[in-house]
PyMOL CGO cylinders between C-alpha atoms (Angstrom):
from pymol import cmd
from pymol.cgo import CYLINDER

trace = [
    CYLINDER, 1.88, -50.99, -83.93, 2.67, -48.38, -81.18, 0.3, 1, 1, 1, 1, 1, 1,
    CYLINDER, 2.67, -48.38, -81.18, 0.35, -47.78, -78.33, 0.3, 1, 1, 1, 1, 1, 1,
    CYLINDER, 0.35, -47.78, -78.33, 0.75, -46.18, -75.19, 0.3, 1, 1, 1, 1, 1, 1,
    CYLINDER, 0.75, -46.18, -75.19, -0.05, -47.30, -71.38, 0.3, 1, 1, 1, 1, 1, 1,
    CYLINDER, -0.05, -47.30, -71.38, 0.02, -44.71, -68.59, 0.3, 1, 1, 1, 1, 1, 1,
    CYLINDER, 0.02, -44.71, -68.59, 0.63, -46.63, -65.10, 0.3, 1, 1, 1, 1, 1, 1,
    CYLINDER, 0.63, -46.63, -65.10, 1.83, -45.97, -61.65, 0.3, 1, 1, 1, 1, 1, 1,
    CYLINDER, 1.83, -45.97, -61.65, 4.66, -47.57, -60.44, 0.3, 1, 1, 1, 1, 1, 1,
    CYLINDER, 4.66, -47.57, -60.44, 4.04, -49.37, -57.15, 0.3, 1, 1, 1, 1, 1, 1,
    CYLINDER, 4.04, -49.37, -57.15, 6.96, -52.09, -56.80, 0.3, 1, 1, 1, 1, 1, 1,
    CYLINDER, 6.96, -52.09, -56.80, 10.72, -52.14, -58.05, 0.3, 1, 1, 1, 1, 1, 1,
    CYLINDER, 10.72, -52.14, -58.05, 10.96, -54.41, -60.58, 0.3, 1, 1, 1, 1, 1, 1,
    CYLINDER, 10.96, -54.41, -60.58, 14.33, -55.97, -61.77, 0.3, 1, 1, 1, 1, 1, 1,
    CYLINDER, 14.33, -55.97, -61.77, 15.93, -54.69, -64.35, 0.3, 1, 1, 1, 1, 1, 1,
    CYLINDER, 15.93, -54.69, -64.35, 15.08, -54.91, -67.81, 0.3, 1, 1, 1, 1, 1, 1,
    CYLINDER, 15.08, -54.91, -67.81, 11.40, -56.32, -66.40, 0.3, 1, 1, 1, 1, 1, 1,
    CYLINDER, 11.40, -56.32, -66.40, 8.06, -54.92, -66.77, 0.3, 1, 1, 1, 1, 1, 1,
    CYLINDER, 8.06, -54.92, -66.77, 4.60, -56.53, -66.21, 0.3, 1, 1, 1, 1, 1, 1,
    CYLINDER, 4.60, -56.53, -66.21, 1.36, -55.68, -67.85, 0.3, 1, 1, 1, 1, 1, 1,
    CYLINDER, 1.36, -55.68, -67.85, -1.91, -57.39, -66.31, 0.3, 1, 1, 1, 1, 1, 1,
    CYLINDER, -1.91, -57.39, -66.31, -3.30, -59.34, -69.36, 0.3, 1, 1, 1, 1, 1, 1,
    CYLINDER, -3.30, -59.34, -69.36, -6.56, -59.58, -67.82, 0.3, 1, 1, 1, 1, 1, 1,
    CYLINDER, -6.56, -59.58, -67.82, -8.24, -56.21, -68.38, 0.3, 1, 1, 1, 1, 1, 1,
    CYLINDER, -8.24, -56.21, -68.38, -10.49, -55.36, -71.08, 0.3, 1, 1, 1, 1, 1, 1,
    CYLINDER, -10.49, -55.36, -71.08, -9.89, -51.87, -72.02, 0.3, 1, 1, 1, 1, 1, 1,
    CYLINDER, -9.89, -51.87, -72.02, -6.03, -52.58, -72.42, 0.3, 1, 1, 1, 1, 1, 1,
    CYLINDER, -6.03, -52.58, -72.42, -5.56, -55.22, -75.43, 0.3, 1, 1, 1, 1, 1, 1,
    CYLINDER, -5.56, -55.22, -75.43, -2.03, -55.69, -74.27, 0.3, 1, 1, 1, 1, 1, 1,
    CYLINDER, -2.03, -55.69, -74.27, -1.91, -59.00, -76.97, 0.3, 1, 1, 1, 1, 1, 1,
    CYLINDER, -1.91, -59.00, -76.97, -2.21, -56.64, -79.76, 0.3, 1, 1, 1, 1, 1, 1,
    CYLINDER, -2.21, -56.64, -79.76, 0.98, -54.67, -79.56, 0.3, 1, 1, 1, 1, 1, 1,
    CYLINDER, 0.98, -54.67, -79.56, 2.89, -57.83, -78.37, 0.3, 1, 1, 1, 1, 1, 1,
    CYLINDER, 2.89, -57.83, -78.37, 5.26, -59.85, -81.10, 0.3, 1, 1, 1, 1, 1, 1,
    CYLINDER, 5.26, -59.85, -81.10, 2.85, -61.89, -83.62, 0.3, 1, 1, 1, 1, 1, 1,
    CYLINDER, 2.85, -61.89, -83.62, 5.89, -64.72, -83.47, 0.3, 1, 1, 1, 1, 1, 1,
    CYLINDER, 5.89, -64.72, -83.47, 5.02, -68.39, -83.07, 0.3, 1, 1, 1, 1, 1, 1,
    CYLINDER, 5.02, -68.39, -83.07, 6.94, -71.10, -81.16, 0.3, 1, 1, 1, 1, 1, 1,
    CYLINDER, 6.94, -71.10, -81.16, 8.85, -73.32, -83.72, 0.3, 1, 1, 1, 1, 1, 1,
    CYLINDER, 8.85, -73.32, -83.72, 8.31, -76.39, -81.11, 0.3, 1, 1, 1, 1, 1, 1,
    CYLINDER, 8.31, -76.39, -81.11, 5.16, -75.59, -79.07, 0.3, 1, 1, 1, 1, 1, 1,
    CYLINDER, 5.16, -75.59, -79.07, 3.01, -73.60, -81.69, 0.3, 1, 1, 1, 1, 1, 1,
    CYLINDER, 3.01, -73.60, -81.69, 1.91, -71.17, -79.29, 0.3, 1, 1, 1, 1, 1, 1,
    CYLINDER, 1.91, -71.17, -79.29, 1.53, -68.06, -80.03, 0.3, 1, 1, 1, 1, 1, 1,
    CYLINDER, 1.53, -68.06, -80.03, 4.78, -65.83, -78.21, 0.3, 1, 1, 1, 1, 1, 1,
    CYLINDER, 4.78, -65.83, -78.21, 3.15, -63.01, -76.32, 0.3, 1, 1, 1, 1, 1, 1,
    CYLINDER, 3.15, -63.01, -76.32, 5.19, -62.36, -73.58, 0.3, 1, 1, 1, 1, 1, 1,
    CYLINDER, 5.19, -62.36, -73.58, 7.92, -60.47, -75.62, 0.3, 1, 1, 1, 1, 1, 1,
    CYLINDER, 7.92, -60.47, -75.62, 8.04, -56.90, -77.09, 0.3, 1, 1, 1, 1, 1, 1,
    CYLINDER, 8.04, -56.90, -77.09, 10.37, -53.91, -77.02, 0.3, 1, 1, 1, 1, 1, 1,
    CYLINDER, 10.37, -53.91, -77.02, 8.81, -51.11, -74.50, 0.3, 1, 1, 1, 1, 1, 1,
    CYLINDER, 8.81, -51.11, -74.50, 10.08, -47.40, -73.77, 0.3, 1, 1, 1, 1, 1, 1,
    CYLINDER, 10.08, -47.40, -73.77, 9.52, -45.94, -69.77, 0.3, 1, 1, 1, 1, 1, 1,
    CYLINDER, 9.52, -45.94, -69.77, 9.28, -42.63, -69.36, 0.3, 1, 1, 1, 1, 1, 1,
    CYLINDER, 9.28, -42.63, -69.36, 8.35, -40.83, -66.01, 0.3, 1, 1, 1, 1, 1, 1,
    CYLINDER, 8.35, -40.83, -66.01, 5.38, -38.76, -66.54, 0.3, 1, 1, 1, 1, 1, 1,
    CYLINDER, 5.38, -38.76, -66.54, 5.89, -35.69, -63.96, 0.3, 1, 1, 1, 1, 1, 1,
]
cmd.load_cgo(trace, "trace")
């Protein structure tokens, strides 16, 4: 699944890290993350997925 976010950056970030707030409604961020499971915990793994940035302007 592809999707696309359009953001503005605020804070320098490390890296090879982004963060996406999980929390709003109109994003459905858990839908384009990995659909992997834990082999030990069980939980579902959604804090991984590959991402392209581009600058916009």
């Amino acid at each position: 699944m592809r999707t696309r976010v359009e953001t503005r950056g605020r804070n320098r970030m490390p890296p090879g890290v982004i963060f996406v707030p999980w929390f709003d409604a109109s994003q459905l961020i858990n839908k384009v993350t990995l659909d992997a499971t834990d082999p030990i915990s069980k939980q579902t793994d959604f804090k991984k997925c590959a991402v392209k940035i581009v600058p916009v302007a």
